[in-house]
C-alpha positions in Angstrom: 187.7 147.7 -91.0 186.0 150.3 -92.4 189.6 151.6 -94.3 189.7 148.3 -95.5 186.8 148.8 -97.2 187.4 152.0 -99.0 190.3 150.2 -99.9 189.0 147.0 -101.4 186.5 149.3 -103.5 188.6 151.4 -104.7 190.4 148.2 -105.8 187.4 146.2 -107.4 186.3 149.8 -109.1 189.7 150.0 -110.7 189.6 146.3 -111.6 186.2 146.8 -113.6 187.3 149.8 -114.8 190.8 148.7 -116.0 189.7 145.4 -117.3 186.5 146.7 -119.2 188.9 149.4 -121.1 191.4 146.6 -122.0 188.4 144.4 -123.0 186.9 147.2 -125.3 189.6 148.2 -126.8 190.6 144.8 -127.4 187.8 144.5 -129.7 188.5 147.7 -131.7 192.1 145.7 -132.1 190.1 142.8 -133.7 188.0 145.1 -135.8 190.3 147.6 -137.2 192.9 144.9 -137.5 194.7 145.9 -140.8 193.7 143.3 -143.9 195.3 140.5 -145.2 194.2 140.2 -149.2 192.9 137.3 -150.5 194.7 138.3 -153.4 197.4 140.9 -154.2 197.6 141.3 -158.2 198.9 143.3 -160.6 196.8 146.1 -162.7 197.6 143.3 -165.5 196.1 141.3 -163.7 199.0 138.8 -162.6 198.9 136.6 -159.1 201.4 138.1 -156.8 200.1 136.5 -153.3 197.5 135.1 -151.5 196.2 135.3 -148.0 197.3 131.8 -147.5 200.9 133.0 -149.2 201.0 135.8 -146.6 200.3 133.5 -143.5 202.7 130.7 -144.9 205.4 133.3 -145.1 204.8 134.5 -141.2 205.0 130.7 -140.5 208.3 130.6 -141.9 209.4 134.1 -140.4 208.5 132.3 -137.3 210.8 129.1 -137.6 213.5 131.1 -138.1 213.1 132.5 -134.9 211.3 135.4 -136.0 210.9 138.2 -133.3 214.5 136.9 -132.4 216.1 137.8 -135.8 215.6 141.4 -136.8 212.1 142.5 -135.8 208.9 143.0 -137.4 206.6 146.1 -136.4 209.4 147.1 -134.4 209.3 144.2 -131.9 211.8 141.7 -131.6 216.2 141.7 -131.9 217.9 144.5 -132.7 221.1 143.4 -134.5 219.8 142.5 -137.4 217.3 144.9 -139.7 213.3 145.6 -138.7 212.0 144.1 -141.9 208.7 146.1 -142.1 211.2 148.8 -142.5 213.9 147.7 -144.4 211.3 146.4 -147.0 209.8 149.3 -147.2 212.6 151.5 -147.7 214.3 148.9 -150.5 211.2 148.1 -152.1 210.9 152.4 -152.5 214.3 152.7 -153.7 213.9 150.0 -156.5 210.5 151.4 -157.8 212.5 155.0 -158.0 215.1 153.6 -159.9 212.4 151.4 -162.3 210.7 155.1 -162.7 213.9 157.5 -163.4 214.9 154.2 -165.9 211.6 154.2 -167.3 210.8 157.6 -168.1 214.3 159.5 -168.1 216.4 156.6 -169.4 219.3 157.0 -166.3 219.8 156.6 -162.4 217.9 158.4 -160.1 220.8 159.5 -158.7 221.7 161.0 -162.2 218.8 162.9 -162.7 218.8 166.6 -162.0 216.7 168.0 -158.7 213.5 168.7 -160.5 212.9 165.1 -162.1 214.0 163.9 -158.6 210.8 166.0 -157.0 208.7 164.5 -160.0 209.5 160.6 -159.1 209.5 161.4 -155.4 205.7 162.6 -155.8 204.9 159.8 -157.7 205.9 157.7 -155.4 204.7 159.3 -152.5 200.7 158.8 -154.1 201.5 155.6 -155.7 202.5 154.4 -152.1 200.4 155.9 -149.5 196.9 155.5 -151.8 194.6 152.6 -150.4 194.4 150.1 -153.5 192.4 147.2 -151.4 189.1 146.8 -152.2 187.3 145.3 -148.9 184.6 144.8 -151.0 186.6 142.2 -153.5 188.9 141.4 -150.6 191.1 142.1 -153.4 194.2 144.6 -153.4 196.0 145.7 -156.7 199.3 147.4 -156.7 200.9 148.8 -160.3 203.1 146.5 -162.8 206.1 149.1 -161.8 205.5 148.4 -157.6 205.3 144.5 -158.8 209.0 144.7 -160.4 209.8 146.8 -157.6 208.5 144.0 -155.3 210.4 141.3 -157.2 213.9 143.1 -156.9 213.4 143.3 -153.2 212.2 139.7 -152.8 215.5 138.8 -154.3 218.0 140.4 -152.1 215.9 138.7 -149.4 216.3 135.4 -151.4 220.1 135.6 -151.1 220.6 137.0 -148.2 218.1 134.1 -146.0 219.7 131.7 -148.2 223.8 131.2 -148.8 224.9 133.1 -151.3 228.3 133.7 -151.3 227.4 137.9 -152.2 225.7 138.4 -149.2 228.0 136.6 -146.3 229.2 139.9 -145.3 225.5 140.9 -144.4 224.9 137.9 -142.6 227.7 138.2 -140.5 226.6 142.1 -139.6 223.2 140.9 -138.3 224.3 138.2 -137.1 222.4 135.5 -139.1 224.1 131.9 -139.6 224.6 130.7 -143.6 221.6 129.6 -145.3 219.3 130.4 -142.3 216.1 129.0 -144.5 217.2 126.4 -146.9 213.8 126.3 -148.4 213.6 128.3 -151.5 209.4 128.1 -151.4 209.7 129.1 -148.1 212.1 131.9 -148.2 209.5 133.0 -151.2 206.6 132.9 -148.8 208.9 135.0 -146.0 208.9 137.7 -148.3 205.4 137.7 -148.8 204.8 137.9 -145.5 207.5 140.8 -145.2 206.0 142.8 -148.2 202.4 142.9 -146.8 204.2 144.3 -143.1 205.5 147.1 -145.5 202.1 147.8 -147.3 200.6 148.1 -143.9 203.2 150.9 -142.9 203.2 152.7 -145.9 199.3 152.9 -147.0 197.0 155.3 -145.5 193.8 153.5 -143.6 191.5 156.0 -144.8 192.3 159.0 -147.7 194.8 161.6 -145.7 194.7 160.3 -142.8 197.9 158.2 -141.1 198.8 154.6 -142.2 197.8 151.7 -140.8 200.4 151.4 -138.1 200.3 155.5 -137.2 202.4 156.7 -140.2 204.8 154.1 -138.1 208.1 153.5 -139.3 209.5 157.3 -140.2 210.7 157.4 -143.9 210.6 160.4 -145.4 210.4 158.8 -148.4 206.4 158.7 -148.6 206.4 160.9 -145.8 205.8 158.7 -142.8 205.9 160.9 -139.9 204.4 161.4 -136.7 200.4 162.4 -137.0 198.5 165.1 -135.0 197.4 162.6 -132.8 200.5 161.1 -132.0 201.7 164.6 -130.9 198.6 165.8 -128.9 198.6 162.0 -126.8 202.3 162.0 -126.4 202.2 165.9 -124.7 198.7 164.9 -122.1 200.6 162.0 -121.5 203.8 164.0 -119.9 200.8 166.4 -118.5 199.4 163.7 -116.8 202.6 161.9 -115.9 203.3 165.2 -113.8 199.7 166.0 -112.5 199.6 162.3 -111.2 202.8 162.5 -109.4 202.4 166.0 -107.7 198.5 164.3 -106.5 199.9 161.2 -105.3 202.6 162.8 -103.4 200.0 165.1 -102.1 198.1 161.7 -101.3 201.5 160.3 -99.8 202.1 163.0 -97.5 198.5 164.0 -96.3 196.5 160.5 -96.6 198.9 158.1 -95.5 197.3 156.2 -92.6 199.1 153.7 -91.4 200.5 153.1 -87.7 202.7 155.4 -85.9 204.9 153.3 -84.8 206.2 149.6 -85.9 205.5 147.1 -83.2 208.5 146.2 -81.5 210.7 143.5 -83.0 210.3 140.2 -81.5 213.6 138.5 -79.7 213.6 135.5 -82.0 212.8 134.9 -85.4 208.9 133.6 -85.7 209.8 132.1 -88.8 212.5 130.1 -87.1 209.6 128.9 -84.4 207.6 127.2 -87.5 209.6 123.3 -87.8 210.4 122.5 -91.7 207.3 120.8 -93.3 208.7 118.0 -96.2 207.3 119.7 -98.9 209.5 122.9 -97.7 212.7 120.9 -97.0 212.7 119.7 -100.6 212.2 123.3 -102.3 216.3 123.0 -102.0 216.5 121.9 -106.0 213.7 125.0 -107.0 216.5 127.3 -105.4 219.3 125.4 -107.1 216.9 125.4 -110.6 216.5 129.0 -109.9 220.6 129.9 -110.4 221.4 127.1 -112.5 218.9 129.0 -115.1 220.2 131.7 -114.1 224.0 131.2 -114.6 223.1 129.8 -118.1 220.9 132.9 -118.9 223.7 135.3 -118.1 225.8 133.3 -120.3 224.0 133.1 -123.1 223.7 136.8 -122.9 227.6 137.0 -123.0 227.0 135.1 -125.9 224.3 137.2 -127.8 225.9 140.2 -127.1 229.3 139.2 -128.3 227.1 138.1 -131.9 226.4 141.8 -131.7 230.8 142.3 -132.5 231.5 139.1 -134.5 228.2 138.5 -135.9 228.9 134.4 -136.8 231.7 133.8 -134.7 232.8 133.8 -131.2 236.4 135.2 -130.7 237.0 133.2 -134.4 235.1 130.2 -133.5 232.0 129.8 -136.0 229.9 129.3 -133.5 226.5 130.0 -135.5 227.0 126.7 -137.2 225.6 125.1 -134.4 224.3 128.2 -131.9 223.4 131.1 -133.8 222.3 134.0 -132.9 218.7 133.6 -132.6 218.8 130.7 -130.7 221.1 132.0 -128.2 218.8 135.0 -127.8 215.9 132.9 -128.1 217.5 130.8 -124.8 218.6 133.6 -122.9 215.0 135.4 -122.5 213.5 132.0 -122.5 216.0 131.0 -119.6 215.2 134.4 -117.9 211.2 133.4 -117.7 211.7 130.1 -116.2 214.1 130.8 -113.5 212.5 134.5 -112.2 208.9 132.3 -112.3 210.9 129.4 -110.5 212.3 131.7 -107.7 208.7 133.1 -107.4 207.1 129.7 -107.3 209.7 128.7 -104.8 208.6 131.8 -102.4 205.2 130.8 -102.7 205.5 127.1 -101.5 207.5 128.3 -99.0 205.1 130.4 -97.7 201.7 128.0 -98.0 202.5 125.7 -94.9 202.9 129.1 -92.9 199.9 130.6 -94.0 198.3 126.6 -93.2 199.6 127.0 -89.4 202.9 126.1 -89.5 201.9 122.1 -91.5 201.2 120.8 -94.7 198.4 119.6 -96.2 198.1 115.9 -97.0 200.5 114.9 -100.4 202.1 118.5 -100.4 205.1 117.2 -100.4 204.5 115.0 -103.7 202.9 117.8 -105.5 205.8 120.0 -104.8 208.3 117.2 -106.2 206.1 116.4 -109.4 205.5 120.4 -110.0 209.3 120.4 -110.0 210.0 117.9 -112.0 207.3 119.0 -114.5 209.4 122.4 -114.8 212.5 120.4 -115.7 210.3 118.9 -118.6 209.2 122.2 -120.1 212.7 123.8 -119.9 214.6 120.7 -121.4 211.9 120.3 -124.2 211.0 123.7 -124.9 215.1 124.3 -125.5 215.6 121.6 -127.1 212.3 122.5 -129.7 213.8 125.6 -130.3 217.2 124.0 -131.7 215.2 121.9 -133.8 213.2 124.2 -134.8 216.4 127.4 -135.9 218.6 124.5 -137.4 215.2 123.8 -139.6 215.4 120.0 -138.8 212.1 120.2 -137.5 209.2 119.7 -140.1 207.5 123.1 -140.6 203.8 121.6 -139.7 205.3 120.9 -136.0 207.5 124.0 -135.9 204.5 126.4 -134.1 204.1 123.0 -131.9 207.2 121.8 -130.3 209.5 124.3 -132.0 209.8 128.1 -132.5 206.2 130.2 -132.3 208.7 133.0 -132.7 207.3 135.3 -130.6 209.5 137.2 -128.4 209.0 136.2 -124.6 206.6 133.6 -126.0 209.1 132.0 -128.3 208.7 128.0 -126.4 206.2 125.4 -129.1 202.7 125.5 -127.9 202.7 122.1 -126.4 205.1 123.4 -123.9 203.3 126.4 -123.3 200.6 124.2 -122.5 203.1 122.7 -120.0 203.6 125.4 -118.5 200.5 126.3 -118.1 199.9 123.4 -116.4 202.6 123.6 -113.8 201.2 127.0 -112.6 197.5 125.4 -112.3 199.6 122.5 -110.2 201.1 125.4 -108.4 197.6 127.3 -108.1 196.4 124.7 -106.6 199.2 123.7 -103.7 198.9 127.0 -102.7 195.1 127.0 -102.5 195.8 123.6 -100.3 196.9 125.9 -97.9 195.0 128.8 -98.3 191.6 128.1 -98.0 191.9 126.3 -94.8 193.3 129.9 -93.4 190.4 131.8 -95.1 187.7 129.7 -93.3 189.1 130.5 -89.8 188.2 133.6 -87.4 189.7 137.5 -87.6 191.5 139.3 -89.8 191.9 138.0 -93.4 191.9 140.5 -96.0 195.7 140.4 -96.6 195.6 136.5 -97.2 192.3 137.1 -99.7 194.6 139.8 -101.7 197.8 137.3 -101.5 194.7 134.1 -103.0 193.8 136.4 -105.3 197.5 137.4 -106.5 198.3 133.9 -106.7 194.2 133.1 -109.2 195.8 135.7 -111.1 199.4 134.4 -111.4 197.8 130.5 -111.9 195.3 131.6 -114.8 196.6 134.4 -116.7 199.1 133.0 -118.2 196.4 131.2 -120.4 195.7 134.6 -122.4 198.4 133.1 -124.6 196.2 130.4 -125.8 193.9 133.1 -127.5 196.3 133.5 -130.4 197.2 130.3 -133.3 199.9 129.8 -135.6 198.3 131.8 -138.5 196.5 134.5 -136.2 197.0 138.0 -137.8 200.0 139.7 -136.1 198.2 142.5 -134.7 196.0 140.4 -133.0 198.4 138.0 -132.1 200.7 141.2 -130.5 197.0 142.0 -128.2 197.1 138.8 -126.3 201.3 138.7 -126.2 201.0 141.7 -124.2 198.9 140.3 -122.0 201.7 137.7 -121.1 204.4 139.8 -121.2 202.7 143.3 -119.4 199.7 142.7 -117.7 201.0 138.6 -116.1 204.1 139.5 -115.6 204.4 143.5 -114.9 200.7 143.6 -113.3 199.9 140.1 -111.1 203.7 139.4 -110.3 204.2 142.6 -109.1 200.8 142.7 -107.1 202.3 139.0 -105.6 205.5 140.6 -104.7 204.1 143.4 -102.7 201.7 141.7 -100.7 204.2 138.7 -100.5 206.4 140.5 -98.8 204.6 142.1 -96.7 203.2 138.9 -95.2 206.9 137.9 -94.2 207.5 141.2 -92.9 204.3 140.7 -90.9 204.9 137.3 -89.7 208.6 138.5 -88.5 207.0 141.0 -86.5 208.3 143.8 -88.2 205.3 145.7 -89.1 201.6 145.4 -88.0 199.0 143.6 -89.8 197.1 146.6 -90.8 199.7 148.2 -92.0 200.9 145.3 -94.1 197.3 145.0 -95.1 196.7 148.8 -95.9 199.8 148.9 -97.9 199.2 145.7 -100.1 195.2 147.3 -101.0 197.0 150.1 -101.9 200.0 149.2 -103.4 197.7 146.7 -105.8 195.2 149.5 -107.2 198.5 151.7 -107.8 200.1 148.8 -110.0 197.0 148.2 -111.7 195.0 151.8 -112.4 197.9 152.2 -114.7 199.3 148.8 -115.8 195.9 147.0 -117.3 195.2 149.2 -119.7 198.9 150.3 -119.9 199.4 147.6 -121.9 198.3 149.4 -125.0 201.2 151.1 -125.1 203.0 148.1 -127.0 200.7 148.6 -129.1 200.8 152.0 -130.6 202.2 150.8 -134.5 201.3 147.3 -134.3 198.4 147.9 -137.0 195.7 149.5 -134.7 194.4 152.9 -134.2 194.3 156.0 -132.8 191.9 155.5 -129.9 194.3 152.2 -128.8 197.3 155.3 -128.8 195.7 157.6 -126.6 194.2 154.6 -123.9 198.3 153.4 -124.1 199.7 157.0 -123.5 197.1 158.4 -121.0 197.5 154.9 -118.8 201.3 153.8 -119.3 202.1 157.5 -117.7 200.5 156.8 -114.9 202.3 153.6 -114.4 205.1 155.5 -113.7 203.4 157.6 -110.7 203.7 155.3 -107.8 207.4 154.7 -108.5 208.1 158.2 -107.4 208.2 156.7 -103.8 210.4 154.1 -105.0 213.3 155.1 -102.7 211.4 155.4 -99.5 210.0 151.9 -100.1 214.3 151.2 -100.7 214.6 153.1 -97.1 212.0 151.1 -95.0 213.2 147.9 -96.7 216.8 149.1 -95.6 216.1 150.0 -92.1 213.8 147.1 -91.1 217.9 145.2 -90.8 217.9 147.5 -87.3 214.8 145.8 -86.0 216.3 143.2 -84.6 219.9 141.8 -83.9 218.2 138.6 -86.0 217.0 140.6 -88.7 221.3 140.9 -89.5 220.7 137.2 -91.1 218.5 137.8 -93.7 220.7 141.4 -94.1 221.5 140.3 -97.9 217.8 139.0 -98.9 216.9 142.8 -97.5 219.2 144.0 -99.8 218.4 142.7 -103.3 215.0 143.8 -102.1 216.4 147.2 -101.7 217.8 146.9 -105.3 214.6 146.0 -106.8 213.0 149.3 -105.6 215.9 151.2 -107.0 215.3 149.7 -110.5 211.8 150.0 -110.2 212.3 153.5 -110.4 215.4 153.6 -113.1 214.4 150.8 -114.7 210.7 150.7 -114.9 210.3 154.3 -114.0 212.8 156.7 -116.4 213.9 154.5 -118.9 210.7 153.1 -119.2 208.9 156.5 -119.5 211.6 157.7 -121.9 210.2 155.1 -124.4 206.2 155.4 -123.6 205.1 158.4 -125.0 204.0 158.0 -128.4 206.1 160.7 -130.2 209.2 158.9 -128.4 208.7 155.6 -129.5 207.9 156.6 -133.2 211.5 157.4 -133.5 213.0 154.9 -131.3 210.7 151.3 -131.4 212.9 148.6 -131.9 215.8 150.7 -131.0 218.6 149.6 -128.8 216.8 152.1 -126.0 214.1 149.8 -125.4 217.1 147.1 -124.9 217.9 149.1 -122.2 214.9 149.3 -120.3 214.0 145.9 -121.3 217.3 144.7 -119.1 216.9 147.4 -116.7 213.3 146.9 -115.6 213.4 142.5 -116.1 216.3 142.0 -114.5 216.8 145.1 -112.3 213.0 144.7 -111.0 212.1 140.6 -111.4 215.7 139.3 -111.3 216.7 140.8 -108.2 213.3 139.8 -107.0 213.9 136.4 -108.0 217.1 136.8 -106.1 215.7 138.2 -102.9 213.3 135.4 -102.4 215.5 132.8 -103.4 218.2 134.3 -100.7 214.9 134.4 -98.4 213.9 130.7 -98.7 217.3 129.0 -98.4 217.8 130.9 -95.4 215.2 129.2 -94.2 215.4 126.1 -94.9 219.0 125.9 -94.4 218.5 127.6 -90.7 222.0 126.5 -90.0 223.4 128.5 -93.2 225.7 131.4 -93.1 225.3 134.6 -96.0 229.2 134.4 -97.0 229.9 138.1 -96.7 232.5 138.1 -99.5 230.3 136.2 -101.5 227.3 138.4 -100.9 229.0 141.9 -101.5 230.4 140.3 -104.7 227.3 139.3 -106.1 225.1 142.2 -104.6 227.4 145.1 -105.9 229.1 143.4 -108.9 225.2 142.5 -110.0 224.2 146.2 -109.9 227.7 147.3 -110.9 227.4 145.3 -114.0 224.4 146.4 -114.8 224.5 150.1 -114.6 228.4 149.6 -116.8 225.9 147.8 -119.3 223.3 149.9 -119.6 225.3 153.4 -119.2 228.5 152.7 -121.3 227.0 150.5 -124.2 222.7 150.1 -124.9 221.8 153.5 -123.7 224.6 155.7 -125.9 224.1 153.2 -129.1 220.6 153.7 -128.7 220.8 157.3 -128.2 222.9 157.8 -131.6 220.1 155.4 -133.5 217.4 157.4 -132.1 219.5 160.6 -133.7 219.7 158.3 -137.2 216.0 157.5 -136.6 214.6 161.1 -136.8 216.9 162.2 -139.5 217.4 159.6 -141.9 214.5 157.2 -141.5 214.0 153.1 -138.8 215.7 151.7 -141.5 218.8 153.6 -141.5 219.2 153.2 -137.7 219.3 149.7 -138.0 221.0 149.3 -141.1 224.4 147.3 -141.8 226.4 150.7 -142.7 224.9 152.4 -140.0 225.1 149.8 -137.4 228.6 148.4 -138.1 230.2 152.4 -138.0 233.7 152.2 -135.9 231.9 154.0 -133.0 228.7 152.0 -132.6 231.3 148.7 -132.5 233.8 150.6 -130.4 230.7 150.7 -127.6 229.5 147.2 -128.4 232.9 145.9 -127.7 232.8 148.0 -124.6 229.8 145.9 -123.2 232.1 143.3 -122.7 233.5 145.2 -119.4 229.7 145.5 -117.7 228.4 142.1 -118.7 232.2 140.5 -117.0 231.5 142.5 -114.0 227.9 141.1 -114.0 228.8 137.7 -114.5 231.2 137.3 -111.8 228.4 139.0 -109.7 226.4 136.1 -110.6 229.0 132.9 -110.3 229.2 134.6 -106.9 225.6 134.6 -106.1 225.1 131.1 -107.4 228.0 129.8 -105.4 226.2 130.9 -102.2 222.8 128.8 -103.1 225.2 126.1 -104.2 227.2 125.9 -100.7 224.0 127.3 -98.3 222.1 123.8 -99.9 225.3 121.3 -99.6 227.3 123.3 -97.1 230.8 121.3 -96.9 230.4 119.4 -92.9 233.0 121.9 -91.0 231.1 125.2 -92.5 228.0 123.4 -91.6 229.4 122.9 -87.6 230.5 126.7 -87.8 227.3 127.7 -89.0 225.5 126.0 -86.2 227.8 127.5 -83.6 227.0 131.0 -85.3 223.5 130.2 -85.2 223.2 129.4 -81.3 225.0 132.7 -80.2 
């Protein structure tokens, strides 16, 4: 009891601790945010914009699909160009060429290397000098950076409406004809876009970096990484090491846990429990769970082939009706639901265990409506977003039951607010059977961290009601990342832990303190680093240094308890020995095994390749974060997902039968897949950006010459091999929920045979 107790304060201390720095911090976010004018004129005193202008043109950027078309501050897709920098760096090359025009009467290209270093001087103090006066809320740029303004606007014009000039840009990044058919609001897009580019190219205070951290590099103006973007990035690799020599120094010497498992009992205790009602029906939640699935895989087929063909699909115009960044918008969309369904699913199953083995009264009927609620938000949330990307929706209910154009958060509000609601339903059928098991005698500190896994899961997706329609962006990016790191990366992943180790508990496998000891532990090692880890999204989202070095010192060490990924991946593995019974949940075992092994590629060195501040200066919005992105949702969650979806239908299919040809094909294929997908195509594309990042400038790395080279198109097309392999990994993994819930009558008579030996 008493290492409980060191356990659970160490816990609530780094709780506070976490929680208070990503409170504080938050504020500065709020307080330094950078400004939106009320006005933007001209020295001559013209109207350019207005605050209202700016926010209408984010509103449109967002029905379009926004983070799922190009990206902005370096967040979103990655065919297409990041418009903070590709604004910038046009919008620079046009007031160049009004200059050397102006005052030398040629090109710029024409002028000799002297008047060159003249212009580029200019520009360089024209651009990075603070014209907003907070005072006046007021922020004047020159007549020359207006016309310069003007000629960029109008390439952006053409090329987010259907002129015939710019089809062959479309097509490289992927954008369908005449993707906003409004001509006002294509005007108020690139208002929206400018003021992104005046953010990255204007200093926050005299000499001192921009307000996004001198983010994106252009050598133009001199964008590149400050002082303090150096010094965090090098104590966070210093830490990163110093943490993992102490915790395997922790691992080795402090490790208390019992010597031996207890021995494995001769049958199943699971199989002892009969069904409850509301477990028999969790047979469509599995089925829900790979019907997503299978659509999410192939919609990423779909994306990635955009990536080759850009409007078509092997010569069918497909981004008439599907385009690009509704496909996209599906498949990460599809990815959420079914990952959070398979989780759900594992936690109903488990609530009538932890209630002794019955239901409580209407658990059945909660289950059924909870499930038929998810089917509600999926179908309308889907079907908002097509409105929303073929612009038949009106803008005013676009943010609502459309597009917000968020990445991961890209479903209308009111269906957020569906799904917010399912997880409260969910919340509470798992309190139902919780708190009866909390008010009874002995040992309960493992079900307390499991109730307060599942609080976590049920409530905090909510943080995404702190942000609007017309929220500033950098703001809006805080409480994202709240959704997308802290609910997902933080409470999942505390759920999981001491999730499993409840089953492995209530087989027998391991002992209860050592199930409990692990699961204390396992939680403060997630969360020390992953609260205010979070801040590492955030380094060039418009906030400041202080946010940068919270992000680097904590996101490094989220990477420290993965170190002991692969003896987690042993002791997972060799639990299958405990028992000649353990051999039927052999494949569920497995695709936990996988998720430890991506936990520490996937999460672990890919995702520490892109943490460090001086590494993701050069390579935010990059097609290495791609990489990571896959390798860590899908490698970590998905397989997860998987694994307790396998779990669950073996158990309430008891007379079911793993296919063994079906299994190995889906296990290995899966991971097979993966690895050809990440190793052969994202990771070498990204690698060669990241080389055209630090030389030539963001916008260059994602630009249409760059991007559509023979050898960057040569390794798209190659992606096609990994995602085939993956997707018949899937098919095969789908067919086995498919025929373990409506197994045909003779494989259902063998099955039972099987089962009795």
């Amino acid at each position: 009891m008493a290492n409980y107790r060191r356990l659970w304060t160490i816990l609530i201390i780094v709780l506070t601790f976490s929680f208070a720095v990503l409170g504080y911090f938050g504020r500065e976010v709020y307080r330094t945010a950078p400004p939106i004018p009320a006005q933007v004129v001209t020295e001559s005193g013209t109207l350019l914009t207005t605050k209202e202008g700016i926010l209408d043109g984010q509103t449109a950027w967002q029905s379009v699909g926004g983070m799922q078309l190009g990206s902005v501050y370096g967040h979103g897709a990655y065919q297409a160009p990041d418009w903070t920098a590709d604004w910038l760096h046009r919008e620079l090359i046009a007031w160049l060429e009004l200059a050397s025009v102006d005052e030398y009467g040629q090109a710029y290209a024409d002028l000799n290397d002297d008047q060159q270093a003249v212009l580029n001087s200019r520009l360089k103090k024209e651009y990075r000098t603070n014209t907003y006066n907070s005072s006046t809320d007021v922020l004047v740029v020159s007549d020359r950076r207006a016309a310069a303004m003007a000629n960029t606007a109008a390439y952006y014009h053409s090329l987010f409406g259907n002129d015939p000039a710019y089809q062959s840009s479309r097509q490289s990044f992927a954008m369908k004809e005449n993707t906003l058919p409004s001509a006002e609001r294509r005007t108020a897009m690139t208002n929206f876009f400018f003021w992104t580019a005046w953010t990255a190219g204007t200093e926050r205070t005299p000499g001192e970096a921009t307000y996004t951290n001198n983010w994106p590099p252009e050598p133009l103006i001199d964008n590149k990484p400050s002082a303090e973007n150096v010094v965090w990035s090098l104590i966070s690799i210093v830490l990163l090491v110093a943490g993992v020599g102490g915790f395997i120094w922790a691992w080795a010497f402090l490790r208390n846990e019992d010597k031996k498992a207890p021995a494995a009992p001769v049958q199943d205790p699971l199989t002892t429990f009969k069904l409850t009602p509301s477990q028999k029906s969790l047979g469509k939640y599995l089925f829900l769970v790979v019907a997503l699935f299978t659509f999410q895989i192939l919609m990423g087929g779909a994306t990635a082939h955009y990536t080759v063909e850009g409007q078509h699909f092997y010569g069918f115009e497909l981004s008439k009706w599907f385009p690009y960044s509704l496909l996209r918008t599906w498949h990460l969309q599809s990815a959420l639901f079914w990952i959070a369904t398979g989780f759900l699913a594992a936690g109903l199953f488990l609530a009538p265990l932890i209630n002794g083995g019955k239901d409580p009264k209407f658990q059945k009927l909660g289950v059924d409506i909870l499930f038929w609620a998810l089917i509600a938000v999926v179908v309308g949330s889907f079907a908002g977003n097509y409105l929303a990307i073929a612009q038949i929706m009106p803008p005013n209910l676009n943010f609502w039951l459309g597009h917000q154009g968020y990445e991961y958060v890209d479903l209308g509000r009111l269906w957020q607010i569906g799904k917010f609601i399912g997880l409260v339903l969910w919340l509470v059928l798992m309190l139902r059977g919780m708190v009866p098991a909390l008010r009874q005698p002995g040992d309960k500190h493992m079900l307390i961290l499991l109730t307060a896994s599942v609080i976590a899961i049920g409530l905090f997706y909510g943080a995404g009601f702190f942000y609007g329609e017309r929220t500033h962006i950098s703001v809006m990016e805080y409480w994202r990342w709240w959704i997308v790191h802290l609910w997902v990366e933080g409470f999942f992943e505390v759920f999981a832990a001491v999730a499993l180790a409840f089953i492995f508990y209530n087989m027998g496998l391991i002992s209860k303190r050592m199930a409990t000891t692990a699961s204390l532990a396992s939680a403060s090692l997630f969360l020390v680093g992953g609260v205010p880890g979070t801040f590492h999204h955030m380094y060039f989202s418009g906030t400041t240094t202080p946010v940068m070095a919270v992000g680097a010192t904590f996101s490094a060490l989220e990477v420290v308890p993965l170190v002991v990924m692969g003896y987690e991946a042993w002791e997972n593995w060799s639990l299958k020995k405990s028992a000649p019974w353990m051999e039927k949940v052999k494949w569920p075992l497995m695709f936990f095994v996988a998720v430890a092994f991506w936990n520490m590629l996937g999460a672990g060195v890919l995702g520490f390749m892109i943490n460090p501040p001086i590494a993701l200066y050069y390579i935010q919005g990059l097609n290495t974060t791609a990489a990571h992105a896959h390798a860590a949702l899908f490698g970590v969650y998905g397989f997860l997902a998987l694994g307790f979806t396998l779990m669950v239908l073996r158990y309430i299919r008891p007379n079911m039968v793993f296919n063994e040809t079906l299994m190995k094909t889906g296990f290995w294929w899966l991971n097979g897949g993966l690895i050809l997908m990440l190793f052969t195509s994202l990771l070498p594309v990204g690698i060669i950006q990241f080389v055209a990042s630090a030389s030539e400038g963001l916008w260059y790395a994602r630009s249409e010459s760059f991007m559509q080279q023979g050898l960057l198109q040569t390794l798209r097309w190659v992606r096609t091999f990994g995602d085939v392999v993956f997707i018949i990994g899937a098919l095969a993994v789908t067919w086995q929920v498919i025929i373990g819930l409506w197994p045909r009558r003779k494989r259902q008579d063998q099955g039972m045979a099987e089962w009795a030996k």
